[in-house]
N, C-alpha and C positions, 0 to 999 in steps of 0.2 A: 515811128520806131522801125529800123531795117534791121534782119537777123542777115547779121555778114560773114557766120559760119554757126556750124553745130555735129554734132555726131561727139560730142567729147563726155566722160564721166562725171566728173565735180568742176566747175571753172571755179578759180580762185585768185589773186593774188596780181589782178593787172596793174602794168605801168608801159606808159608812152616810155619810146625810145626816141633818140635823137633825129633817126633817119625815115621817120614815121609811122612807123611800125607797134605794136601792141605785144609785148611777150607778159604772157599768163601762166598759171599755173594748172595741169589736170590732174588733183592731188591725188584720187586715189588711184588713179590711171597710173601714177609714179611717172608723168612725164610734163617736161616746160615746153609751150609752145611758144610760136611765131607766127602771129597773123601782120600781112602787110597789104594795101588795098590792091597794087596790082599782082602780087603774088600770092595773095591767098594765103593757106595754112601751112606749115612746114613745124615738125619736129627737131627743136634746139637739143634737146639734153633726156635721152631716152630713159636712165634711170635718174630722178629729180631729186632721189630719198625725199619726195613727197613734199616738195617743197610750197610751201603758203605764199604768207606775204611779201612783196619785196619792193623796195625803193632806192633810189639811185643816191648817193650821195654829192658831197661839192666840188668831188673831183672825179666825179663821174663814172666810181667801183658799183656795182649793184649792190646792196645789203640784202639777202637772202634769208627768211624763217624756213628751217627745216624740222619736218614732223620727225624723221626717221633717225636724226640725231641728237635731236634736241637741243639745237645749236640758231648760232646766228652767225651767218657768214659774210668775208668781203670778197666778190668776185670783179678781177681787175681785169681791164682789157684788155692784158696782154695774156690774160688767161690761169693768171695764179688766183689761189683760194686760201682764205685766209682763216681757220674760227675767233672769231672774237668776243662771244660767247658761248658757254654751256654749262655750267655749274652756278649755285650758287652756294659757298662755305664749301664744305664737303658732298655734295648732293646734284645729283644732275638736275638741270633746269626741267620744267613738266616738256611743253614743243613750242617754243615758241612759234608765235600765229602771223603778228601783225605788225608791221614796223615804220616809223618816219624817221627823217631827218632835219637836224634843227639848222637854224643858219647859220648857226657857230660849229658845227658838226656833230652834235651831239645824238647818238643814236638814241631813241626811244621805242618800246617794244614791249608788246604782251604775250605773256607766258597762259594759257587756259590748257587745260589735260586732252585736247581732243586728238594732238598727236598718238597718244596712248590707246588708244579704241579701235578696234578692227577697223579696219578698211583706209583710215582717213594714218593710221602712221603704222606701230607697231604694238600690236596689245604688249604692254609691261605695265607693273607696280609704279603707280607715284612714290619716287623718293621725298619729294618737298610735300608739308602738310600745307600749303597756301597757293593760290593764284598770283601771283602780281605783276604789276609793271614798271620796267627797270629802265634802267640809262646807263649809256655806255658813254661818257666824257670826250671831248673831242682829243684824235687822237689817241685814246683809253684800246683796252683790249678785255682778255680773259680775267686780270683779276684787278680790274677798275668796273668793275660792275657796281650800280646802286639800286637800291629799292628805295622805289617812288611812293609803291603804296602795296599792299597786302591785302586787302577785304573787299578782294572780288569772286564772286561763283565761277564766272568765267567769261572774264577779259578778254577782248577781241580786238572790232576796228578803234581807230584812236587819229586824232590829228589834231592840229592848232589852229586856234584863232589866227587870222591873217597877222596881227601883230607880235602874234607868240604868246600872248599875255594870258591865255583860255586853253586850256588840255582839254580836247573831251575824249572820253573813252566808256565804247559802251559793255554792255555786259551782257554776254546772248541769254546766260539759263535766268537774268532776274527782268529780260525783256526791255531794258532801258539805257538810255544814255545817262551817263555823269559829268559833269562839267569843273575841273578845278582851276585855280589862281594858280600862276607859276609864278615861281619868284628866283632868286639866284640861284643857279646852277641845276636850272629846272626842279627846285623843289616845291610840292607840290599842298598846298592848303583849302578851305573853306568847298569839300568837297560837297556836290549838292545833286541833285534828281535834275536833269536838261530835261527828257523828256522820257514818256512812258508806254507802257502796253503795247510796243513794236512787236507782237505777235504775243507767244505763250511763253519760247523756253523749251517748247519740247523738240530735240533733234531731232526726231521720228517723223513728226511732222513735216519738216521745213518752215519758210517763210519766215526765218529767224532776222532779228540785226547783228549784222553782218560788219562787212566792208564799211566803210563810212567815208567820205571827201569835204571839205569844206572849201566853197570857192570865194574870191575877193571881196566879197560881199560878206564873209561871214554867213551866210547860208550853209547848212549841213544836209547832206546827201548821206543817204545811208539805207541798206538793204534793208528789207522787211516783208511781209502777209504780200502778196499780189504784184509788187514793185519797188520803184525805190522810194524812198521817203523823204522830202524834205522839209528842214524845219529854218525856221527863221531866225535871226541869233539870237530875239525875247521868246524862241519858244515855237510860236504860234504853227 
């Protein structure tokens, strides 16, 4: 393991760029960076409004979670910003966290309240009494929003089985992964316990699950106690 920079407050929310580069997030610091191997560290976007997770889409906009809005953004390359999420019904969404993209476009993304909490977005009141995780339809915007599922503590990293066919998304304050069947139009069935006891739950602590990747193998990668975690696709 090589540390190829540091001195930042929270790192959150990396994604490879085309040009080989890493842009992350330093969420309570409210700024995006840019690491590149031979250029080292550089500050992209000095207020970030604390931006989390983020994932490029299939025409290569970045899809942005922001704590400080409570939104989900498309930033294009020409440099327009788009929201394409922030409410749901009448009610601002909690901050959204964590986000993919499917192969047909369809955005997917978890909503947990940490945006709300000192440091990490903006202390305010939950308007929504639920956690969950939505989809935004390809091409969909602000009011093509769905709810996937509802009965999370709070919902974080999430990605797909290599075939699409497997959602997992796990859940930091109940310390585990869940695993569901996806079926047309990313709707989401026979939800079940992946794996467990990835730390405690307690923010205070750290060593939470986190982030999570899953590579072509179906192997899952994902933050936890000491390092990262990986699990095997039976589990193991």
């Amino acid at each position: 393991v090589e540390q190829v920079a540091t001195g930042f407050t929270f790192t959150e929310g990396p994604i490879w760029m085309a040009d080989g580069s890493l842009h992350f997030s330093d969420m309570p610091g409210d700024k995006r960076r840019r690491w590149h191997p031979d250029e080292g560290v550089t500050v992209l976007l000095e207020l970030s409004r604390k931006c989390n997770g983020m994932t490029r889409d299939n025409d290569g906009n970045v899809i942005v979670c922001e704590h400080v809005t409570s939104s989900v953004v498309r930033e294009s390359p020409d440099g327009r910003r788009d929201t394409i999420a922030y409410h749901w019904g009448d009610k601002y969404l909690n901050s959204p966290n964590d986000v993919i993209v499917a192969s047909d476009g369809s955005i997917i993304f978890t909503d947990p309240t940490y945006g709300r909490m000192p440091g990490f977005g903006i202390e305010r009141s939950q308007e929504l009494d639920f956690q969950g995780v939505y989809r935004i339809p390809p091409g969909g915007g602000t009011e093509d929003l769905q709810l996937l599922v509802d009965d999370f503590k709070q919902p974080n990293g999430l990605c797909f089985s290599p075939d699409e066919s497997l959602l997992y998304v796990n859940d930091t304050e109940r310390a585990h992964i869940r695993v569901f069947d996806v079926g047309n139009d990313h709707q989401l069935s026979n939800g079940r316990v992946f794996a467990e006891n990835i730390g405690d739950g307690d923010l205070a602590k750290g060593g939470l699950v986190d982030g999570m990747k899953l590579d072509e193998r179906g192997n899952v990668y994902v933050t936890g106690p000491d390092g990262v975690w990986i699990f095997a696709p039976d589990g193991e």
